[in-house]
C-alpha positions in Angstrom: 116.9 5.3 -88.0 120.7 4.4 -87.2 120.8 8.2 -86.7 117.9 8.1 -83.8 120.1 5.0 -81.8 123.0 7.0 -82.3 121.6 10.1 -80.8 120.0 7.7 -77.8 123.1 6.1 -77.5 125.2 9.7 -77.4 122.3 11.4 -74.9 122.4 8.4 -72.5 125.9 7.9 -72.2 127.3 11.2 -72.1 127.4 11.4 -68.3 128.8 8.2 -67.7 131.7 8.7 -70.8 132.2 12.0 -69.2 132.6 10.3 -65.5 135.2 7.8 -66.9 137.0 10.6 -68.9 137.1 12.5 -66.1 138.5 9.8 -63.3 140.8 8.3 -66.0 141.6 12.2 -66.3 142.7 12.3 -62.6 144.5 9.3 -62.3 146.7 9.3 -65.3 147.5 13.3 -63.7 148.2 12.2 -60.1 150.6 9.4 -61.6 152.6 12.2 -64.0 153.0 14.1 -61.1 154.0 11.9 -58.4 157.6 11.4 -58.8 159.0 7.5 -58.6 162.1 5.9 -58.4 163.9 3.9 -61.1 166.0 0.2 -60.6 169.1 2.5 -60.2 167.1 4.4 -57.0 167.4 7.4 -59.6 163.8 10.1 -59.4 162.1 9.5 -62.3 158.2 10.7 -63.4 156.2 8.2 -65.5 155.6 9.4 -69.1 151.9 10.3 -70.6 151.8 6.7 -72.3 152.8 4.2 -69.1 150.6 6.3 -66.6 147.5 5.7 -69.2 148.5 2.2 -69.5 148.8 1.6 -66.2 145.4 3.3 -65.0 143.7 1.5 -67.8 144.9 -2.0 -67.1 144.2 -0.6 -63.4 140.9 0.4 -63.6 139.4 -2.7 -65.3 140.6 -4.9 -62.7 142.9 -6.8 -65.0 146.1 -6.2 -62.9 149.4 -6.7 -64.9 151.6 -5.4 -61.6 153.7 -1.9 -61.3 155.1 -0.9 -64.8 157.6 0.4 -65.5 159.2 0.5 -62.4 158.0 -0.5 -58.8 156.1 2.2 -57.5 156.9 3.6 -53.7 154.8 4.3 -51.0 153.3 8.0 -52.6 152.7 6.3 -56.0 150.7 3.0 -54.1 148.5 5.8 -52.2 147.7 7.5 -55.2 147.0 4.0 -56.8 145.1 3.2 -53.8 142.7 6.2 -54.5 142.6 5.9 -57.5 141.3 2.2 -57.6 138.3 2.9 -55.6 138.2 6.4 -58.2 137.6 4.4 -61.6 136.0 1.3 -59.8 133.1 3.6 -58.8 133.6 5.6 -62.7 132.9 1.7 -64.5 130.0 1.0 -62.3 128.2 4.0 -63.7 128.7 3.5 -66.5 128.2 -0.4 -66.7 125.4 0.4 -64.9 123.9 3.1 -67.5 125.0 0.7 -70.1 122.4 -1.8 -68.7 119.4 1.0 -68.1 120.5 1.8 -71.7 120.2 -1.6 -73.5 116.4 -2.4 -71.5 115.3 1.0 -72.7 112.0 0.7 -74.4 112.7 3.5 -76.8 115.9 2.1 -77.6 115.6 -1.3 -78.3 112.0 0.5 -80.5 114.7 2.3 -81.9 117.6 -0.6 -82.7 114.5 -2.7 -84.1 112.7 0.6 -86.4 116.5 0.2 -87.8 116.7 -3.6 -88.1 113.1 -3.4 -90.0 114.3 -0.1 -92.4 117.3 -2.3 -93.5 115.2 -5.2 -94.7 112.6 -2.9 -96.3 115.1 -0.8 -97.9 116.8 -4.6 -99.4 113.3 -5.9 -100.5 113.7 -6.7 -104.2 110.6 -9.3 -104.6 107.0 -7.9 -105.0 105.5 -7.6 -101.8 102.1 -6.2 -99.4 101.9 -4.3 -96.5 99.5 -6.1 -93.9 97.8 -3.9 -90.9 97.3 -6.0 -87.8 98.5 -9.7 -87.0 95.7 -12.0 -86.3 94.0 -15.6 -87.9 92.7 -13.7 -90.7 96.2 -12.6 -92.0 98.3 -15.1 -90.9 96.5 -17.2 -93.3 96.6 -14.4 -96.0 100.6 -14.4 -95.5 100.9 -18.0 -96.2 98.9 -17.7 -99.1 100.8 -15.3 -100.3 104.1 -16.5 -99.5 103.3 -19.8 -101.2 102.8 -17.6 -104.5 105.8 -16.2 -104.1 104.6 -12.7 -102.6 106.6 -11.4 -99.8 105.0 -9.8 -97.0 105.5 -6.7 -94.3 103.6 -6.2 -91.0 102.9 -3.3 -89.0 101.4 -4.1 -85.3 100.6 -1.9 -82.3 100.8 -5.6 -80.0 103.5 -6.6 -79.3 102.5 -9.9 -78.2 101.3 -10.2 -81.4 104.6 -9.4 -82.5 106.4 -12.1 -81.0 103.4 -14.9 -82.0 104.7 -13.9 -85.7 108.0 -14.1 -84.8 107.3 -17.7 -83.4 105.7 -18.7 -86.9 109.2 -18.7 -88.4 107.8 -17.6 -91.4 110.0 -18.5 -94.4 111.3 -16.3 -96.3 111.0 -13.4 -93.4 108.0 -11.3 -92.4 109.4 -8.0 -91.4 107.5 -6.6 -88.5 107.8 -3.3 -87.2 105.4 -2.4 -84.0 103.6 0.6 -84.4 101.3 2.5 -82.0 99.3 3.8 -84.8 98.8 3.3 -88.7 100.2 6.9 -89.1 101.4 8.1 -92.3 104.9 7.7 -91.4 104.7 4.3 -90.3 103.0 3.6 -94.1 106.0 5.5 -95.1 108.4 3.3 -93.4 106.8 0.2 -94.1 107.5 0.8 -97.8 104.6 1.8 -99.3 106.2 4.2 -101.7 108.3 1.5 -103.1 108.3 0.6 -106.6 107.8 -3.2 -105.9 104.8 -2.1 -102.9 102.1 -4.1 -104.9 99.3 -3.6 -102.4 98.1 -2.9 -98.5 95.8 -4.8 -96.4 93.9 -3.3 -93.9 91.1 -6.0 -92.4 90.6 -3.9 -88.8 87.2 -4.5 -87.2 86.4 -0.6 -87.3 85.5 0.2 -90.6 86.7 4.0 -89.5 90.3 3.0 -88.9 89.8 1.2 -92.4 88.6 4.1 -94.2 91.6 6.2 -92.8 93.9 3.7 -93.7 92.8 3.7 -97.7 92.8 7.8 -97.7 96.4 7.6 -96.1 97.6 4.8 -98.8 96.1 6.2 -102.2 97.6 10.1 -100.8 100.8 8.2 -100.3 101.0 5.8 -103.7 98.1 6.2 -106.5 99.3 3.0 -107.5 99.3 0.5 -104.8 96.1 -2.3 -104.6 94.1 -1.3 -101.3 92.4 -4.0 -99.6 90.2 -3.2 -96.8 87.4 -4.7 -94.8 83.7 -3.1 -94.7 80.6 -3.9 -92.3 78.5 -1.3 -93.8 77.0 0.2 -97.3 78.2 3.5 -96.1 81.5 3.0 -95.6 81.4 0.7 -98.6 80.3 3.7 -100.9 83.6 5.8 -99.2 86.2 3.4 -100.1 84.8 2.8 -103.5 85.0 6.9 -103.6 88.4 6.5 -102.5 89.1 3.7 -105.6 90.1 0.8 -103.0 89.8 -2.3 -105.8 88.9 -4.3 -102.6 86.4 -3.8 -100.3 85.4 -7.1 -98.4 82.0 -7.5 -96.8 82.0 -10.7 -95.5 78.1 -10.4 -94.4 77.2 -9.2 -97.8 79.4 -12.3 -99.3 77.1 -14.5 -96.6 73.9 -13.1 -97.6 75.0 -13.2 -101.5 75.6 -16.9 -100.8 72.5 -17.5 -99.2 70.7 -15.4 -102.1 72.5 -17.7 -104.2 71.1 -20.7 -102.5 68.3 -20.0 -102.9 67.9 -18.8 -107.0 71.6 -20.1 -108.4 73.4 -22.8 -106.5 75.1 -23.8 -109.4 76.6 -20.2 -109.1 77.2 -20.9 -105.3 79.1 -24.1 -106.4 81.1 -22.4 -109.0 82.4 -20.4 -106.0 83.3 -22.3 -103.6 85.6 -24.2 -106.0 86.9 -20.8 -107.3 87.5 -20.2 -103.4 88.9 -23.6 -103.3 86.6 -24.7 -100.6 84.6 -27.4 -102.1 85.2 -29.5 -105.8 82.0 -29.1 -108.2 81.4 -32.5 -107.8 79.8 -31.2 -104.1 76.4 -31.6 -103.6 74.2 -28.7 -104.6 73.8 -25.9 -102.0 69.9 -25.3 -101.1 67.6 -23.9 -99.0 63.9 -25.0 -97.8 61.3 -22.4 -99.2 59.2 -21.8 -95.6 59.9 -20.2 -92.5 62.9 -18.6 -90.8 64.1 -17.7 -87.1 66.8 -15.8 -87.4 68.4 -14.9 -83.9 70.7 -12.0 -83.8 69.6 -9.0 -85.9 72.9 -7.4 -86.1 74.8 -6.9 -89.5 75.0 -10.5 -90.6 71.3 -11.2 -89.1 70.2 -7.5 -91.6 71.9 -8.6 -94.5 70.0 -12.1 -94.4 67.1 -11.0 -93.9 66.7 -8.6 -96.5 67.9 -11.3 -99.1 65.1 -13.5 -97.4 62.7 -10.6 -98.4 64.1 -10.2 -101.3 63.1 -14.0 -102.3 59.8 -14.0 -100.7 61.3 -16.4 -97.4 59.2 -15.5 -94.4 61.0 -14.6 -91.7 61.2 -14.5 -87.4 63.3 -11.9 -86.3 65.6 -12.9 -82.6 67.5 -10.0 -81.1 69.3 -10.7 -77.7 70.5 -7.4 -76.5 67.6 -5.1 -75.7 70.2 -2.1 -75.7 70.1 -2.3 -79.5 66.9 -1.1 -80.0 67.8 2.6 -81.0 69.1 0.9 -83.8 66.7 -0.7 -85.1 63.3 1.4 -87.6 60.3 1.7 -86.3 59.3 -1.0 -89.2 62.0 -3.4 -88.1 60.8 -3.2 -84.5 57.7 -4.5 -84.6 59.3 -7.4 -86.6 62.0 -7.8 -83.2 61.2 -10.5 -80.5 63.7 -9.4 -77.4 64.9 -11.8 -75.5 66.9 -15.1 -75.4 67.1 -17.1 -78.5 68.1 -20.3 -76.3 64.6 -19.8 -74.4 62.4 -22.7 -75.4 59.7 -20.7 -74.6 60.4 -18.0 -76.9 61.4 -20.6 -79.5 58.1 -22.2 -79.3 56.3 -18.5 -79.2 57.5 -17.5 -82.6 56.9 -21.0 -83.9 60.3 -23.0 -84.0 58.1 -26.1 -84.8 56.4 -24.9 -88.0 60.1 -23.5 -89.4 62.1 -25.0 -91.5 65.3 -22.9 -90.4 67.2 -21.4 -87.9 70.0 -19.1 -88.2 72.0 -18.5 -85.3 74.1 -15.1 -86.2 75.4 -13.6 -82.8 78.6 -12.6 -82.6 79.2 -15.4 -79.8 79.9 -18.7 -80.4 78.7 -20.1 -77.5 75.6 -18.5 -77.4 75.0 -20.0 -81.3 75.7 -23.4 -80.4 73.3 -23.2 -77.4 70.3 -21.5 -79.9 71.1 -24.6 -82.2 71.1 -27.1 -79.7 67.7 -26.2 -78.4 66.1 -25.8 -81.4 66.6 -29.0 -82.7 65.2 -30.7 -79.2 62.3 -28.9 -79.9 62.0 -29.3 -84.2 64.5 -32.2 -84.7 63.7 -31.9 -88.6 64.7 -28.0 -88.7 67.8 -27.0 -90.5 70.6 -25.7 -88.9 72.6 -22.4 -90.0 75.4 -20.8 -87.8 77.6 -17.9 -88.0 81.4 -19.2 -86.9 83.4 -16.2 -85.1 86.3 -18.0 -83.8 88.5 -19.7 -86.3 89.5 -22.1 -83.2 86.0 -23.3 -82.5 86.0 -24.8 -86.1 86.5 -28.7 -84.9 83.5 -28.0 -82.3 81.2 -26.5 -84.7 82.3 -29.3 -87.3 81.4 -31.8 -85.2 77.8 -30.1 -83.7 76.4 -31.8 -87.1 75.2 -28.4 -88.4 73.8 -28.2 -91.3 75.7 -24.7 -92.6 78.7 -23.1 -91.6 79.1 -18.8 -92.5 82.5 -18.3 -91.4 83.1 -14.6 -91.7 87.2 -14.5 -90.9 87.4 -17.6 -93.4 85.9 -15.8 -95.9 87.6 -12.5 -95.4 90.4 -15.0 -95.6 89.3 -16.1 -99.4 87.9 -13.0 -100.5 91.2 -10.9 -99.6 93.8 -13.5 -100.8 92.0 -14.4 -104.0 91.7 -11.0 -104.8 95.6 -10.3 -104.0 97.0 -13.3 -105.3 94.6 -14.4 -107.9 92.9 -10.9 -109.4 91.1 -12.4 -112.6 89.9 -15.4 -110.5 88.6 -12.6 -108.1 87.3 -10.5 -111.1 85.5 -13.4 -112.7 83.8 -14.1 -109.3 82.5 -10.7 -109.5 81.4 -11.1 -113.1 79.2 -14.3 -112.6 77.4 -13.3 -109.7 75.7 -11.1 -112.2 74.6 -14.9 -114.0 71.2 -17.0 -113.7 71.0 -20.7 -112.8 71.4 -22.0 -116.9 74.2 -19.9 -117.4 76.0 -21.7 -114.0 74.7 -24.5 -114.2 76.3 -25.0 -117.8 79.3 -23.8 -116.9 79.6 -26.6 -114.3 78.8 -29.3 -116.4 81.5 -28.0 -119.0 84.0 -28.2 -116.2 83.3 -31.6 -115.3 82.9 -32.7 -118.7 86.2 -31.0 -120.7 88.4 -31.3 -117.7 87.6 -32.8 -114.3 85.4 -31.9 -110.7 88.4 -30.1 -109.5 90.1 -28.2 -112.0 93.4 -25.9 -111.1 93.0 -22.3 -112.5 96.2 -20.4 -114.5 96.0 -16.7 -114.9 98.4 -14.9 -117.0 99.3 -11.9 -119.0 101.1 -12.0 -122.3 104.1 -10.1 -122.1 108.0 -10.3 -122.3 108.6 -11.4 -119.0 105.9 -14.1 -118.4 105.3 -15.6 -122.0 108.3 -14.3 -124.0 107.5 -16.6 -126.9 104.1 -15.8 -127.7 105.3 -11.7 -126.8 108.2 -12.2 -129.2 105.9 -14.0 -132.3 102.9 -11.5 -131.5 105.5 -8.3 -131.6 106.8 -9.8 -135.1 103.2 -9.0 -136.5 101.8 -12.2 -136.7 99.0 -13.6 -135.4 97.9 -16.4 -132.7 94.7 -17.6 -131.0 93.9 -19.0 -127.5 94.0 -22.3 -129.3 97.6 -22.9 -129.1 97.9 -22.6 -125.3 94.9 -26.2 -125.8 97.9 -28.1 -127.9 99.1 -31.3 -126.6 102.9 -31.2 -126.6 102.6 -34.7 -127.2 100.7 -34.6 -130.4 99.6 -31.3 -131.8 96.3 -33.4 -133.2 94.7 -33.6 -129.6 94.0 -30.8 -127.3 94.3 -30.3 -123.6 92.1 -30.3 -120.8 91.4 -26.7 -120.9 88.6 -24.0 -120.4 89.2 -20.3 -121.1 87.2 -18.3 -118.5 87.9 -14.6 -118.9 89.9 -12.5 -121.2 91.1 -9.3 -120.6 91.5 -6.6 -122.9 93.0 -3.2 -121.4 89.3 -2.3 -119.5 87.3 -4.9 -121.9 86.2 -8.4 -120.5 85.6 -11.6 -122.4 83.7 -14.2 -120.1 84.2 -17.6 -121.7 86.3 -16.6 -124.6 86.4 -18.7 -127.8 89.5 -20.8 -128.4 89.0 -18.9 -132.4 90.3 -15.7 -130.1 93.0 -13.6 -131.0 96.0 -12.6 -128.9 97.4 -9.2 -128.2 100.3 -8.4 -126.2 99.1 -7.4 -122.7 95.8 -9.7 -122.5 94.9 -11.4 -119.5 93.9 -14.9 -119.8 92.7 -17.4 -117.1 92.1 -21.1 -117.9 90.5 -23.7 -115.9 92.5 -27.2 -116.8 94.2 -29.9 -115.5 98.1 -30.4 -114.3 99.0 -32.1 -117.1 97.5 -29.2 -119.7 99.2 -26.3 -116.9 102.5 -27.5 -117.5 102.0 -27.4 -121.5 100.8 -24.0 -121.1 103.8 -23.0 -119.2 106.0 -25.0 -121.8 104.5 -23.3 -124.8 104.9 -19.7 -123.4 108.4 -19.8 -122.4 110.4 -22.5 -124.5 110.9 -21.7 -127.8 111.2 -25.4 -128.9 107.8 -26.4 -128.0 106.2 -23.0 -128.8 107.8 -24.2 -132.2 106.1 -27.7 -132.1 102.3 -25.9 -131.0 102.6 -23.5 -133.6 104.0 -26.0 -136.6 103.9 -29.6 -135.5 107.2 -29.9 -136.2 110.4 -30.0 -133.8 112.8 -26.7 -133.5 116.2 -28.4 -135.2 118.8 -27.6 -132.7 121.7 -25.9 -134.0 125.3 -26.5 -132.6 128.5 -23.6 -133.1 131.8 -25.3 -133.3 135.0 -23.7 -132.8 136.6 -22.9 -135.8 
């Protein structure tokens, strides 16, 4: 990259260095050849090193005088001309100077450099994040509060400088990039060792697709995280072994599945998302009928879970143009026209319905359908799909009954998954759970620890837990109960919950505290701060690993100096 401003720098200039070289060139001749006059009156011609003095002092206007003599009337002419000469040689090149540093290539150029320097001196873990909007401004904060550094590649560049203006700390490299090309992945770093993963969110699920193809060609190993709208393009990434694909209207239908048969599930995750405590009041939905106005991706997705439970349902869709998307089936379950029409409302029987989903993708046009519904079935709950992270503090305040944010849950889903992989894992894993099983797990929760327990995910290994990697690659033997053992007194346990264990591909939900450790297992515990820091106590001092393991306290021992 130094090499490409160089060459801009050498293909730009070159006429204007050639135009000073070249008066300089004629000045510093006419002065060798014009003969002068010395103090004595004696002819004299100025040597090679006074006449370039002279004309360079000269030509930039500094003016030290005549040197080294005073010059007579053929020498002043020749100064004369040759003033005006360079004058006219500096401005063109000042002047290209200027055209040179407001060059668009250029400063792309100088700034491609800038951005290779602080790749190439990168040392922590870090991700590669497509795009610059809400959605991953939030993911970088997340992840620079973990400790993860970030990179940015953006085709805005007003987007550019809002990033900028975050004053992220430590640094967000940003390079702007017309296109998510190959070399661009390239330059962003994704072939580094310390590359951990890429995040591709776009709103064109082609783009996104591309994007994975181009990162698992480029590193095998990096984490892709992309967003899909669709089951097809879902089924390609997961062809293309992207470890996350986020849906966020199959998260909001699996949440209003959820609802309906496990909202002790539903309340497992939203603490696991850290949205709500499990203390929060169960999630439900009225069994009856449903208007749901906007029969696009979020509106299908609903709807089919609605079917799936039974839930009869009134299908809304605002833009006629859509119907060539639609099944012949689906069709004669469509009412066209406008869902804030009181007269349609009252056609498809908004006062017999016990809920209305508003699911455009306009904000405005969702607050309007829930504001006339409930003047016409005050009792009638109210569901809305949130587009604009911004509007949150007017939809918060409409006194609406359930919010389906689908940036803010791109925002969980992606982050979670990056930051926290066996929290995201054991998400995934209890979905597959009934009401009991979730509904135990909750009151375990409350019961062992608190209503909002903190979540610690680990691996054992040298770096991370050296003491229980060094006792466990001695040949003995531990279990999870250690990492329960009070450092206060080894008779009483901790506040903790083991939630998943990982075993090279095998997973342990709700592993036994009678467990046995290996070197490389992945553990993740729901407890409290106090039991956290024990945790992190026992795995890396070797004094109160000591006490967990015997009861007894490490004796220090001192060298002296002989």
């Amino acid at each position: 990259m130094e090499n490409s401003s160089l060459f801009i720098i050498l293909h730009r200039m070159r006429m204007p260095f050639l135009v000073i070289i070249i008066t300089y060139t004629i000045s510093i001749i006419g002065l060798l050849l014009i003969e002068g006059v010395d103090e004595q009156g004696n002819p004299y011609h100025m040597g090679i090193f006074d006449a370039f003095y002279f004309v360079s002092y000269m030509a930039t206007t500094i003016g030290f005088g005549e040197a080294p003599f005073e010059f007579n009337y053929s020498q002043r002419i020749w100064v004369t001309f040759s003033i005006y000469l360079t004058v006219l040689g500096w401005f063109y090149g000042i002047g290209s100077l200027v055209s040179l540093l407001q060059d668009k290539l250029f400063l792309q150029e100088i700034e491609r450099a800038k951005f290779t320097r602080q790749i190439k001196n990168l040392k922590e873990n870090f991700i590669i994040i497509l795009g610059y909007n809400q959605i991953t401004s939030e993911i970088i904060k997340k992840s620079l509060q973990q400790g993860i550094r970030t990179v940015v590649l953006e085709k805005d560049k007003n987007k550019i400088n809002h990033l900028i203006l975050e004053s992220f700390t430590p640094t967000v490299p940003v390079l702007y990039s017309e296109n998510y090309s190959l070399k661009a992945l390239e330059l962003a770093g994704i072939k580094k060792y310390n590359c951990k993963a890429i995040v591709s969110l776009f709103e064109d699920d082609a783009l996104n697709l591309k994007i994975s193809l181009i990162a698992r060609l480029l590193n095998k190993h990096v984490k892709i995280a992309a967003k899909s709208t669709t089951t097809n393009h879902s089924e390609n990434l997961k062809d293309l072994d992207v470890e996350i694909i986020a849906n966020p209207f199959s998260i909001i239908s699996s949440e209003v599945n959820m609802a309906f048969v496990a909202p002790n599930l539903l309340k497992l995750e939203k603490w696991l998302y850290r949205i709500d405590n499990l203390s929060a009041t169960l999630p439900s939905f009225p069994n009856g009928k449903y208007i749901i106005c906007g029969y696009g991706r979020m509106g299908r997705k609903i709807y089919e879970k609605l079917k799936k439970n039974n839930i009869k349902a009134q299908l809304v869709e605002i833009d006629k143009n859509n119907i060539n998307r639609f099944s012949k089936d689906e069709i004669e379950h469509i009412n066209f026209g406008d869902a804030d029409d009181k007269e349609i409302l009252l056609e498809i029987g908004i006062k017999d319905s016990v809920a209305i989903i508003a699911a455009t993708n306009d904000d405005t046009t969702n607050l309007s359908i829930l504001a006339t519904a409930k003047k016409l079935n005050p009792e009638i709950m109210t569901i809305v799909r949130e587009n604009e992270m911004e509007d949150f503090s007017i939809f918060n305040n409409a006194n609406i009954d359930h919010i389906f944010m689908p940036s803010k849950i791109l925002i969980n889903k992606t982050a979670n998954a990056l930051i926290n992989p066996l929290s995201d894992k054991f998400i995934r894993l209890i979905l597959k759970k009934d009401e009991n099983w979730a509904s135990k797990v909750v009151r375990k929760l409350v019961q062992e620890i608190n209503e909002n327990p903190i979540l610690v995910e680990f691996s054992i290994n040298e770096k991370y837990t050296p003491e229980i990697y060094r006792h466990l690659d001695e040949g003995n033997s531990l279990t999870l109960d250690i990492l329960a053992t009070s450092l206060h007194n080894k008779e009483q346990r901790n506040n903790v919950l083991p939630l998943l264990l990982q075993r090279e591909d095998e997973v342990t939900l709700l592993p036994v505290f009678e467990h046995n450790l290996k070197i490389g297992d992945k553990i993740l515990f729901a407890c409290d701060e106090h039991a956290k820091d024990d945790i992190e106590y026992i795995c890396q001092n070797i004094y109160e690993f000591h006490y967990a393991l015997t009861g007894e306290e490490k004796q220090t021992i001192f060298k002296g100096k002989k």
